[in-house]
C-alpha positions as CSV (number, residue, x, y, z in Angstrom):
1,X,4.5,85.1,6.3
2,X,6.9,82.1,6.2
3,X,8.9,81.2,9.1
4,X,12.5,79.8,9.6
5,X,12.9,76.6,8.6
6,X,13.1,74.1,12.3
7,X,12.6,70.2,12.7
8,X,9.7,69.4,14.3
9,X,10.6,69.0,17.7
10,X,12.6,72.4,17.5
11,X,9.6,73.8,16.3
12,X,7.2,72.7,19.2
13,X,9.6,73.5,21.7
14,X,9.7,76.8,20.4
15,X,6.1,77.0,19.9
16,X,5.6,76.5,23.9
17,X,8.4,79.2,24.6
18,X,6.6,81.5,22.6
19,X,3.4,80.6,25.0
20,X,6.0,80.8,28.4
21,X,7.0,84.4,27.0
22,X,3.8,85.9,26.3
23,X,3.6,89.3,28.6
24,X,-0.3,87.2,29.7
25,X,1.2,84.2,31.1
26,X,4.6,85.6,32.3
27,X,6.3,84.5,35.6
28,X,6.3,87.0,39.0
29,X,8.3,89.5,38.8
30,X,10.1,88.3,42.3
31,X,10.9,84.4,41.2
32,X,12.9,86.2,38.2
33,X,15.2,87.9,40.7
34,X,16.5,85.0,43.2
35,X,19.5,84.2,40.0
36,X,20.6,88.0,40.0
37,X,20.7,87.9,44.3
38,X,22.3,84.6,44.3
39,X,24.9,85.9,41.7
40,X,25.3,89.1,44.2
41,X,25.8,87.0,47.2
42,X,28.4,84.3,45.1
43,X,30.5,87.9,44.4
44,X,30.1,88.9,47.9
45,X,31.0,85.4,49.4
46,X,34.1,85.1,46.1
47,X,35.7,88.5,47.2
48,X,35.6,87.6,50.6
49,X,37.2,83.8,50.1
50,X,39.8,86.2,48.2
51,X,40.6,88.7,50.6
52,X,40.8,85.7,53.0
53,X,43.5,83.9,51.1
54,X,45.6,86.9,49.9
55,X,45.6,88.1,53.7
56,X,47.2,84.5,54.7
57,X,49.4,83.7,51.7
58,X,51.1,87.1,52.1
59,X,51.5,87.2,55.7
60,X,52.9,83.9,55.4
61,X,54.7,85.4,52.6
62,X,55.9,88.6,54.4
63,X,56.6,86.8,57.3
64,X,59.2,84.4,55.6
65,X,61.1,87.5,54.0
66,X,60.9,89.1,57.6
67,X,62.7,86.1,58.8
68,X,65.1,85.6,56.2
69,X,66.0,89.3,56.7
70,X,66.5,88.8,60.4
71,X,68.2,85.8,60.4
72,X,70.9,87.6,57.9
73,X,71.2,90.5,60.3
74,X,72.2,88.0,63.0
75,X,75.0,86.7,61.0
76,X,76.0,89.4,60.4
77,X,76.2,90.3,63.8
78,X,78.1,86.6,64.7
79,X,80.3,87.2,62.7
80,X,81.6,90.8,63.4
81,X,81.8,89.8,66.7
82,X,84.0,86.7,66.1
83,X,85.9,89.0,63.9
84,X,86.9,92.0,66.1
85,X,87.6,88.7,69.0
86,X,89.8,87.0,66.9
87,X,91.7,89.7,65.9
88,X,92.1,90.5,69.3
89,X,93.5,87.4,70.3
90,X,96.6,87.7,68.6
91,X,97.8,90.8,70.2
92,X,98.8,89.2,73.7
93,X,101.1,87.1,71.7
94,X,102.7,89.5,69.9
95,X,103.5,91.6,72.5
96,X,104.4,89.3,74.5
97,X,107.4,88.9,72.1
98,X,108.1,93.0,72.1
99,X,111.8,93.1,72.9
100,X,111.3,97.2,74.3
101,X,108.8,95.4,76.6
102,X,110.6,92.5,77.5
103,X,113.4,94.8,78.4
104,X,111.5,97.2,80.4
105,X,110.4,94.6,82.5
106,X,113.5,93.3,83.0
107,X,115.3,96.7,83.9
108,X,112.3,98.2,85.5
109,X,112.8,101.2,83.6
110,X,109.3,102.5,82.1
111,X,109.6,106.1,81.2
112,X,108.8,105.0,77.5
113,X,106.5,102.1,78.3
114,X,103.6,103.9,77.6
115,X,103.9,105.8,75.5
116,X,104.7,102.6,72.6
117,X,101.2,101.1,73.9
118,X,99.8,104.0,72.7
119,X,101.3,104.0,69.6
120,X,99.9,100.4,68.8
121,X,96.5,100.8,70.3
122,X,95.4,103.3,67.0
123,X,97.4,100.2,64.9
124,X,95.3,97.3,66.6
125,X,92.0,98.7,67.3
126,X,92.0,97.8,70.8
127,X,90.6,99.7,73.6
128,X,93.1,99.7,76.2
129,X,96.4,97.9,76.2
130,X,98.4,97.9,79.6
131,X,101.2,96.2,80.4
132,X,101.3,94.6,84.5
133,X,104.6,93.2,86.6
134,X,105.1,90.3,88.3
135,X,103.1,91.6,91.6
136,X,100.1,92.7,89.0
137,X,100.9,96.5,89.2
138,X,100.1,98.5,86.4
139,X,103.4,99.6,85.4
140,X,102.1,101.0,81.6
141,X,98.7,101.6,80.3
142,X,97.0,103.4,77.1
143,X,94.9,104.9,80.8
144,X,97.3,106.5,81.6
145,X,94.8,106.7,85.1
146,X,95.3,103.3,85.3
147,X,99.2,103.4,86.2
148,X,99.9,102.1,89.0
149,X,96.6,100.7,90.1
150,X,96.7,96.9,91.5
151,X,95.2,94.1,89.6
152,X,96.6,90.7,91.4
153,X,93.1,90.2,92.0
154,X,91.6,90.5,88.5
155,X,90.4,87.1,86.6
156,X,92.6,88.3,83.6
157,X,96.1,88.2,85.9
158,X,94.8,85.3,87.7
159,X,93.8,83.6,84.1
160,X,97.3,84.6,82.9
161,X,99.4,83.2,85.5
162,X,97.3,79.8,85.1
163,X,97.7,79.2,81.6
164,X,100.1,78.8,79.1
165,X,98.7,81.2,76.2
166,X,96.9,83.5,75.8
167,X,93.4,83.4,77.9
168,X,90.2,85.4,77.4
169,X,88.4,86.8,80.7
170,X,85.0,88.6,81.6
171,X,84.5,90.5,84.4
172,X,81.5,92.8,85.9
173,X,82.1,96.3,86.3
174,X,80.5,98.3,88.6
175,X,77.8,100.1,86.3
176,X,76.6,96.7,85.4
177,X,78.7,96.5,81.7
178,X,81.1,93.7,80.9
179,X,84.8,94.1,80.4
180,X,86.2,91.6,78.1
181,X,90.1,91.4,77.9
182,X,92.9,89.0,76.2
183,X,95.6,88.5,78.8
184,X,99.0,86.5,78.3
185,X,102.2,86.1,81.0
186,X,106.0,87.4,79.7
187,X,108.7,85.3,80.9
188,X,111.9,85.4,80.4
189,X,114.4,82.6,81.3
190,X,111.3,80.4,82.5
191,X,111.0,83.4,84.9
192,X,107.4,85.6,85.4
193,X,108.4,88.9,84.5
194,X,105.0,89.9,83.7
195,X,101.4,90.1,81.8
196,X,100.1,91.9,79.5
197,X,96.3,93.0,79.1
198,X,94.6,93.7,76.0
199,X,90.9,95.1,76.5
200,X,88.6,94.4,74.0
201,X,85.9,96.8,73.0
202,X,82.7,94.7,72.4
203,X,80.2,97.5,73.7
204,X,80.7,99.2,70.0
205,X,78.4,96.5,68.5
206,X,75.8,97.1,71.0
207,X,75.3,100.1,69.6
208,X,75.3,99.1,65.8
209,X,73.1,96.7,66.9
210,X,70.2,99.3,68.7
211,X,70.4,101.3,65.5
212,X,67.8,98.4,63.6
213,X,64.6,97.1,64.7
214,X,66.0,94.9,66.2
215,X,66.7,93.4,70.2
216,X,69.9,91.8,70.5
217,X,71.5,90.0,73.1
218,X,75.0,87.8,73.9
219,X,74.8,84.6,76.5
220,X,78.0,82.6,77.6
221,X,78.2,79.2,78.8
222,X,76.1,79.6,81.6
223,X,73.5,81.5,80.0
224,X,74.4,84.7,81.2
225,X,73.3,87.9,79.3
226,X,77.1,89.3,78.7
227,X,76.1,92.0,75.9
228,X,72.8,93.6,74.6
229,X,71.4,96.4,73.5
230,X,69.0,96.8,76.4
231,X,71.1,97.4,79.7
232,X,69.1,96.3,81.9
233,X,69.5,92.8,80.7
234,X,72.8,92.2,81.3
235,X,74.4,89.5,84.3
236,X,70.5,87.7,84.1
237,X,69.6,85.3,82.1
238,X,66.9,85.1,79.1
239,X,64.1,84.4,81.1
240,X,64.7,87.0,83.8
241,X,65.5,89.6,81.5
242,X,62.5,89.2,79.7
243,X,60.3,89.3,82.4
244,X,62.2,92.9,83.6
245,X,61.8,94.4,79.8
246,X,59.7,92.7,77.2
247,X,61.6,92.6,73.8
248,X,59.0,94.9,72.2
249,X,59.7,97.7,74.7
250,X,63.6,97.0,74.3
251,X,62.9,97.8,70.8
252,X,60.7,100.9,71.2
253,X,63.3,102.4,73.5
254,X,66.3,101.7,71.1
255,X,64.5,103.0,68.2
256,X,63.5,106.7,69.9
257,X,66.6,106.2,71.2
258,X,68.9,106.2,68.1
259,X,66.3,107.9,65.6
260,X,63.3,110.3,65.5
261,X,61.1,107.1,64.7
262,X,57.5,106.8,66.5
263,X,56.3,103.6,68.6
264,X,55.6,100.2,66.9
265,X,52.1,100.5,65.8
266,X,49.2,98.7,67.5
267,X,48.9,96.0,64.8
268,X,53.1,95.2,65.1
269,X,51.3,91.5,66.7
270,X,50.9,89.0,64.6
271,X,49.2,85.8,65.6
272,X,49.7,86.9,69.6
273,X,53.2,87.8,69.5
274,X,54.6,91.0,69.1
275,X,58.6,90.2,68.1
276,X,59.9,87.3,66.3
277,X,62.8,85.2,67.6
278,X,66.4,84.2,66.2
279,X,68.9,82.1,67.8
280,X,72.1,81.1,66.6
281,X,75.4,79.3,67.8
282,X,78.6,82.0,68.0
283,X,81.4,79.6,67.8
284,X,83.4,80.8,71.1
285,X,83.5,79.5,74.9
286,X,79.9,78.6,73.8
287,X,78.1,82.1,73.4
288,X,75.2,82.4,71.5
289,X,73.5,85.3,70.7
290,X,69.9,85.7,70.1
291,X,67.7,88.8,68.6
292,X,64.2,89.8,68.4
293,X,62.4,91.3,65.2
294,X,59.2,93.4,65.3
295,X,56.3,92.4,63.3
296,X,55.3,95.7,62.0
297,X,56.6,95.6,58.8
298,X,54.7,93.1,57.5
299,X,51.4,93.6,58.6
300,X,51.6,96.9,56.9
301,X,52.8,95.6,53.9
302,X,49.5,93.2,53.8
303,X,47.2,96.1,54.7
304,X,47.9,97.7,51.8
305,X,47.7,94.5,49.5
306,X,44.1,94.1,51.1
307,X,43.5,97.7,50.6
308,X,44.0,97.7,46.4
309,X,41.8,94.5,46.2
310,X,39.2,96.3,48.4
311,X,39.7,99.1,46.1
312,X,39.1,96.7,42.9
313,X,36.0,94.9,44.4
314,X,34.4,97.9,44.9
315,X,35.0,99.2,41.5
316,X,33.4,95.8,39.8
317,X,30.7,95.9,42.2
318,X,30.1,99.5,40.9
319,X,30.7,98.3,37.2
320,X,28.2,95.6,37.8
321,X,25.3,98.4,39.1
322,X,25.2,100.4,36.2
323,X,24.9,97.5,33.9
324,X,22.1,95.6,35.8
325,X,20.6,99.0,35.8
326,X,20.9,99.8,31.9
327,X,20.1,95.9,31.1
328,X,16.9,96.3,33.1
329,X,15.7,99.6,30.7
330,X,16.8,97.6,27.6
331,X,15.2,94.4,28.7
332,X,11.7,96.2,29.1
333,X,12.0,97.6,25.8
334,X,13.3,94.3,24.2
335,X,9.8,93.0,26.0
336,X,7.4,95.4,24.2
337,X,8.9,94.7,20.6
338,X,9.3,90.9,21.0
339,X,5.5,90.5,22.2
340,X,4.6,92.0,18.5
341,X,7.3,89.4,16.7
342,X,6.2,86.4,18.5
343,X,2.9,86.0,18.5
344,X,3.9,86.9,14.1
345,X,6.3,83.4,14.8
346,X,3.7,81.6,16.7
347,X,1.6,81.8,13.8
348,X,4.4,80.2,11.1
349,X,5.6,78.1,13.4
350,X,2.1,76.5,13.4
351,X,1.9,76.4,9.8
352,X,5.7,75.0,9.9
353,X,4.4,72.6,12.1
354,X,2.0,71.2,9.9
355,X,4.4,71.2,6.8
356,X,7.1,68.9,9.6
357,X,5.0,66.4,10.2
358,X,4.1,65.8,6.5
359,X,7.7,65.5,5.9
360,X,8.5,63.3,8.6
361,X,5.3,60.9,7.3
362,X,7.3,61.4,3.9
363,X,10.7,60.3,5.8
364,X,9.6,57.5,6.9
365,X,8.4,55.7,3.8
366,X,11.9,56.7,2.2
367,X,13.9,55.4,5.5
368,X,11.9,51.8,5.1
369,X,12.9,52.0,0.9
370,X,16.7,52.6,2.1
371,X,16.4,49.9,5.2
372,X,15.6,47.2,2.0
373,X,18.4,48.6,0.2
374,X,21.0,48.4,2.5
375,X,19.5,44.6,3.1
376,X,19.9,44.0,-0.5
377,X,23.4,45.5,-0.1
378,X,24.6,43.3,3.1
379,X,23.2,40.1,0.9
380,X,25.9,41.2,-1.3
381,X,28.7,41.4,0.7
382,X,28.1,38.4,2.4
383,X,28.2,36.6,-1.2
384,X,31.1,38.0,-1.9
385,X,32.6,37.3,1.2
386,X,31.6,33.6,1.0
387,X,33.3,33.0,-2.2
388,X,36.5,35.3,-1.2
389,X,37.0,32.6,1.9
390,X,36.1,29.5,-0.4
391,X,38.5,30.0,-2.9
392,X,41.1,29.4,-0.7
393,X,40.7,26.3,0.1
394,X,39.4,25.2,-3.6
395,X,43.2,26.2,-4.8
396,X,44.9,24.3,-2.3
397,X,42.1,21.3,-3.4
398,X,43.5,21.7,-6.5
399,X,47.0,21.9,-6.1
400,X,46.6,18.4,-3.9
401,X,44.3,16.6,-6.5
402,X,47.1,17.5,-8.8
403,X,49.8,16.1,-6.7
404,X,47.8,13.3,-5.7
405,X,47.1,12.3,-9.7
406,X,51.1,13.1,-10.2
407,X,52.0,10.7,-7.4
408,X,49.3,8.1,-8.6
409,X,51.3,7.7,-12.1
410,X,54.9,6.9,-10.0
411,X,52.9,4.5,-8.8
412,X,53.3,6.2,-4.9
413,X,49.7,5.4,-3.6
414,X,50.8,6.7,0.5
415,X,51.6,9.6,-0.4
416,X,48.7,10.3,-2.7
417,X,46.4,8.8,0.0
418,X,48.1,11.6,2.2
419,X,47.1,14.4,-0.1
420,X,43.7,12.6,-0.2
421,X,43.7,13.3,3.8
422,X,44.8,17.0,2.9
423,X,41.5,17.5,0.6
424,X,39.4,15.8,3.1
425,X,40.7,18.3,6.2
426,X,39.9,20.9,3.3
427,X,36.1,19.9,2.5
428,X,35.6,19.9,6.3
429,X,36.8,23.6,6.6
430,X,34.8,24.8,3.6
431,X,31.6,23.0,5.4
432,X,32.6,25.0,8.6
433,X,32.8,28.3,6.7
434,X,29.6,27.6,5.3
435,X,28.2,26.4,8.6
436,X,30.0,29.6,9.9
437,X,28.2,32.0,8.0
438,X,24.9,31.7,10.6
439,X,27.2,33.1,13.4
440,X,28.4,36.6,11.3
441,X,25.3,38.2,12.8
442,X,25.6,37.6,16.4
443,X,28.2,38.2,19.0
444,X,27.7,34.4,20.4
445,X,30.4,32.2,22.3
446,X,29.0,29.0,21.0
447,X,31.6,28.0,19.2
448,X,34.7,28.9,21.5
449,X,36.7,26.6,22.6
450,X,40.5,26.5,24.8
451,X,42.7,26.2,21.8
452,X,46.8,26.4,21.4
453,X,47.4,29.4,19.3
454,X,51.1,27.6,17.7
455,X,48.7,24.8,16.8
456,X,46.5,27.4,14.9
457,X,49.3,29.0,13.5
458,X,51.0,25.6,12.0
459,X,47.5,24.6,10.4
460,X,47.4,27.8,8.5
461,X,50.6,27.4,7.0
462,X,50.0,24.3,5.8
463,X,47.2,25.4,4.3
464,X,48.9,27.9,2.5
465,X,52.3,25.4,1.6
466,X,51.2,25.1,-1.6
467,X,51.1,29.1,-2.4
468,X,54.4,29.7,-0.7
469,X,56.0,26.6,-2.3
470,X,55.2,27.9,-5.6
471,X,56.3,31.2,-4.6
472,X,59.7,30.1,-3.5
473,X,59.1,32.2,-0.1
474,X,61.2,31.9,2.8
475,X,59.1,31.6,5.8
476,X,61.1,32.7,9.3
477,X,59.1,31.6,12.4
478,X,60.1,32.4,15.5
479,X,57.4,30.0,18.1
480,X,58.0,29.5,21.8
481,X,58.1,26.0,23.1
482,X,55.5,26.2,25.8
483,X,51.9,26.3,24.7
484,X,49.9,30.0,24.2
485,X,46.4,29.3,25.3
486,X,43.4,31.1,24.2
487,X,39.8,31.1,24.1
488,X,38.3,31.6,20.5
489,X,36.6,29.7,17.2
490,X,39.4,27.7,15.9
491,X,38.1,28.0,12.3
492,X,37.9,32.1,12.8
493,X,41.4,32.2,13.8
494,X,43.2,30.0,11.5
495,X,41.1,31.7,8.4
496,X,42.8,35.4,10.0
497,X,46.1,33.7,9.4
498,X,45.3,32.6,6.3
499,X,44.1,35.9,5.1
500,X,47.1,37.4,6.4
501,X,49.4,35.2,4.8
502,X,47.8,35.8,1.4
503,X,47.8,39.5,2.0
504,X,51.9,39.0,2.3
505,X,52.5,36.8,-0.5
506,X,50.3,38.9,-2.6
507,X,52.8,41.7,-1.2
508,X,56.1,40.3,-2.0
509,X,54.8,39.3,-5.6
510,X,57.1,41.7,-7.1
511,X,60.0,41.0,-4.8
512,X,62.9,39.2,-6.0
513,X,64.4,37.2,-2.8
514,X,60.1,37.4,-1.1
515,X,60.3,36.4,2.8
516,X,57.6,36.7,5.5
517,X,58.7,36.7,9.4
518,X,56.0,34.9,11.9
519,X,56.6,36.2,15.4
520,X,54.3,34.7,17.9
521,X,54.9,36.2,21.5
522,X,52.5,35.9,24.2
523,X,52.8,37.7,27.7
524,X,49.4,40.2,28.9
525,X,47.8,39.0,25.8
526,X,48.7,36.6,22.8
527,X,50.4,38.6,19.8
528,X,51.5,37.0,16.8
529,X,53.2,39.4,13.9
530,X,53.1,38.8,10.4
531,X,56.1,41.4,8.5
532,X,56.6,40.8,5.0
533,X,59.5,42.4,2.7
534,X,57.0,44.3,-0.2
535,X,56.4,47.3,-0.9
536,X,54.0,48.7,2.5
537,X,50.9,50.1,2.6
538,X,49.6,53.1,1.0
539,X,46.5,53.8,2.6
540,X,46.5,52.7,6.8
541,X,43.3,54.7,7.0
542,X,41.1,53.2,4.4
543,X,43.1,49.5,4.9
544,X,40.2,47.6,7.0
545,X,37.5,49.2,5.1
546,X,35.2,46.9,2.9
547,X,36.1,46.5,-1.1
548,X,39.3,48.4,-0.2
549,X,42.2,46.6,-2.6
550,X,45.2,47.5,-4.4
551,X,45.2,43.7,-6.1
552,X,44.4,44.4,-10.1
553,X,40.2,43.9,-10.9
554,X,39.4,40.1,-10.9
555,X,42.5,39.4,-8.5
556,X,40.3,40.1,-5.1
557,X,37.4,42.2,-3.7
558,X,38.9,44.1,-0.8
559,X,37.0,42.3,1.8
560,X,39.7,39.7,3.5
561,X,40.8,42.5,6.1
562,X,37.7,44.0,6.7
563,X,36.3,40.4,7.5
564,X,39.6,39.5,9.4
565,X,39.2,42.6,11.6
566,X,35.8,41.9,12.5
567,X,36.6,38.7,13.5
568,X,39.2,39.5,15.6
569,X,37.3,42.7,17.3
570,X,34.6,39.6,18.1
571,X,37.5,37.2,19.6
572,X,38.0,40.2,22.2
573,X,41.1,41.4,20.5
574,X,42.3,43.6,18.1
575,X,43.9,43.6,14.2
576,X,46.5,46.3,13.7
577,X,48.5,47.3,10.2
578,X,51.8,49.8,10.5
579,X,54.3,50.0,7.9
580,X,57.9,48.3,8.8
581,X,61.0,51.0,9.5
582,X,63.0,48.8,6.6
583,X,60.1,48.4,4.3
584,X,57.3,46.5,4.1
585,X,53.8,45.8,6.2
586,X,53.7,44.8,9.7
587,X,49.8,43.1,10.7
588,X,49.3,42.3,14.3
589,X,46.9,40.2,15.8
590,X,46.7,40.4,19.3
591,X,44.2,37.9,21.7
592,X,43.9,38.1,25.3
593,X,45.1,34.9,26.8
594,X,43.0,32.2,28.3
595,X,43.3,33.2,32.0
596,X,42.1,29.9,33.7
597,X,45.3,28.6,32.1
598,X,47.5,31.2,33.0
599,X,46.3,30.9,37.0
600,X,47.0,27.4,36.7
601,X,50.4,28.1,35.3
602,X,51.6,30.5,37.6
């Protein structure tokens, strides 16, 4: 029966997969099976690389958020502190000022003393107020226990009688807590009358503080623990307090203390530590408080990230089971009906075979008739081509020769002789076209040379004066003064240039007020810019092709710019077309510059 139509080599390579297929000559079963077991062990070693990376992006992750979360909490914690001292600190001062004070210490008479302290203690939040005379008795107090009782001793009378304002003391009391008090002297007439003591109540936030996950503690100055929320830390510093409770068991013990919550877990560590540290700066008499954070959060939060993907690998891995399994029974089956169909194609593949190489015997006669063809073609174009660049310079022959005759009959012989040196420069260039010709087919150097591109550019257009005379065409050159050096065929360039310029007069034909701009620049390479004011180009794609024109039939054969960019492509350079943003065609021809001379000008 006939087969499907293959090239040759197709159908041979087909032909021998036929023979690699046959169920006779097919491979071990066990060299089939290394793909499927690498594939396994790539998923294995993939799911692993992934549980891996998800376990340290969100730890790192976790972590961070812990952080940030702890490092809140302990501004928090700053600044209520700051708060309730600062609001303290005003209260010395103002009742320092109390006139029913004043005047019980001045007429020793107290009976109501008291009782007013109590009625500003609810008012100012404090948690004790008491009032001391000159001899540091307690002669008032909010503790009403407290009457009486001596305090000359105490660093907030001592404090108070030192300064001038109102001073802030600590003091150790006996069951190891710290008493922190505003104090402030009363005089009247420049006379000590007395001090007042305001106590400030700093061991609320210890509590506030136990209530989180968190182990807090206050230093002063000199480093001394002066509030926490584990007792046993305070009046030692951070180093001996740690090494009497560790901030994990401060934690554990505050958290069953203030809530029905369990112990940290065992996997609260992370990386070795089991808490996380804060520090910050409290700005007063140079405290600064620190806290510890527990871990635990955020290795639970991973577990349970690895857990899903865990969870999801083993579903795909399950997925991928039953489909190995099920491709297995269809692949045996595909086996026994494909053994019937191939050795059916091997047959017509043979017989295809046969027919191919016919054909290609066929093929190659027709390939050497359409090799001679294209010859004949090229042969051609290269006519063409030699009479599109020779007409050029037979116009401007002719426009001289009929100066020259003109200038003969006013009887102005050196200035026809002139014209005579024109045509003669003009002969030579046809005889280097022709000469030129030979060179089309290779990519040679031979005829390179160091040249001046301005001088290249000035023998072009006078080659073409007599066309843009006639024309009445404004020509605007803008040349620099120091020299643009390049390699390349002097002839090749100057007959780009030319082409060029015809291109633009041909372009401004039907332009009233015609002009053509020449912009020679040089800097990486050597550019020089031919715009023109007509009417732009139609077609940039087709533009360098060969017999491309827009010219009327008889006016030109489409071949200037295709030759022009072919020379330029052999310079090393390249021939560009755009249309202008005002109107009109912009060509650019850029070179690379001779670099020996650029070295050697730098």
């Amino acid at each position: 029966m006939p087969g499907p139509r293959l090239s040759l080599p197709r159908a041979r390579a087909a032909h021998s997969l036929i023979a690699m297929n046959d169920p006779l000559i097919l491979e071990p079963r066990a060299t089939r099976r290394w793909p499927w077991r690498l594939a396994v062990f790539l998923a294995i070693a993939i799911a692993l690389t992934i549980v891996w990376t998800t376990n340290k992006l969100l730890t790192e992750r976790f972590t961070e958020s812990t952080r940030n979360r702890a490092e809140v909490r302990l501004a928090l914690y700053s600044g209520n502190l700051i708060s309730a001292l600062q609001r303290a600190s005003v209260v010395p001062l103002l009742l320092s000022r109390d006139p029913a004070l004043i005047g019980a210490l001045t007429s020793l008479d107290y009976s109501q003393t008291t009782q007013r302290l109590i009625s500003y203690l609810d008012e100012i939040g404090a948690q004790s107020i008491m009032l001391l005379d000159s001899e540091g008795r307690a002669v008032a107090a909010t503790d009403r226990n407290r009457l009486g009782s001596q305090h000359r001793q105490e660093p907030y009378f001592i404090n108070a009688l030192r300064g001038n304002g109102t001073v802030f003391s600590t003091a150790r009391r006996d069951n190891g807590a710290f008493a922190f008090s505003y104090s402030r002297k009363i005089e009247v007439g420049g006379n000590l009358t007395g001090v007042i003591v305001v106590d400030v109540d700093l061991r609320q936030f210890e509590d506030s503080w136990a209530g989180f996950s968190d182990a807090v503690f206050v230093t002063d100055s000199e480093g001394q623990i002066v509030l926490a929320t584990e007792s046993r830390w305070r009046g030692l510093n951070e180093d001996q307090a740690l090494q009497l409770r560790s901030p994990r068991g401060a934690i554990e013990r505050a958290i069953q203390a203030t809530t029905d919550w369990t112990a940290l877990p065992a996997d609260a560590y992370l990386s070795g530590e089991a808490v996380m540290r804060q520090s910050t700066r409290i700005p007063f008499q140079g405290w600064r408080m620190t806290s510890f954070t527990s871990y635990a959060s955020v290795r639970e939060r991973v577990n349970t990230v690895l857990a899903m993907e865990w969870m999801l690998f083993s579903f795909v891995i399950a997925l991928g089971a039953i489909w190995a399994g099920r491709r297995a029974d269809s692949r045996s089956l595909f086996f026994q009906r494909e053994s019937a169909e191939l050795r059916e194609l091997n047959v017509a593949l043979q017989r295809e075979i046969a027919e191919r190489e016919k054909a290609e015997k066929n093929l190659e006669v027709a390939e050497q008739t359409v090799a001679q063809t294209s010859k004949l073609a090229v042969l051609g174009e290269m006519s063409a081509a030699v009479s599109h660049e020779l007409n050029q310079p037979l116009a401007a022959m002719k426009t001289y020769l009929a100066g020259a005759r003109l200038l003969m009959q006013r009887k102005r012989p050196d200035e026809a002789l002139a014209s005579f040196h024109r045509i003669d420069d003009l002969i030579e260039r046809m005889g280097a076209i022709t000469r030129q010709l030979k060179s089309y087919a290779r990519k040679g150097g031979d005829a390179f040379e160091p040249l001046d591109l301005r001088a290249s550019l000035s023998a072009a257009l006078a080659m073409m004066e007599p066309q843009l005379k006639a024309r009445d065409i404004v020509i605007d050159r803008q040349v620099p003064n120091t020299p643009i050096p390049i390699r390349a065929d002097r002839i090749r360039v100057e007959q780009v240039i030319v082409n060029l310029l015809r291109n633009a007069i041909d372009a401004t034909k039907d332009i009233a007020k015609p002009r053509i701009e020449l912009i020679l620049a040089a800097g990486d390479s050597a550019v020089l810019t031919v715009r023109d004011n007509g009417h732009g180009i139609h077609d940039l794609d087709a533009l360098f092709e060969p017999f491309y024109t827009t010219k009327a039939p008889g006016d030109g054969t489409g071949l200037g710019l295709a030759i022009s960019s072919g020379i330029v492509a052999d310079l090393g350079g390249r021939l560009t077309a755009r249309n202008g943003r005002s109107g009109g065609a912009v060509f650019e021809m850029r070179l690379p510059i001779l670099e020996d001379s650029r070295e050697a000008a730098e």
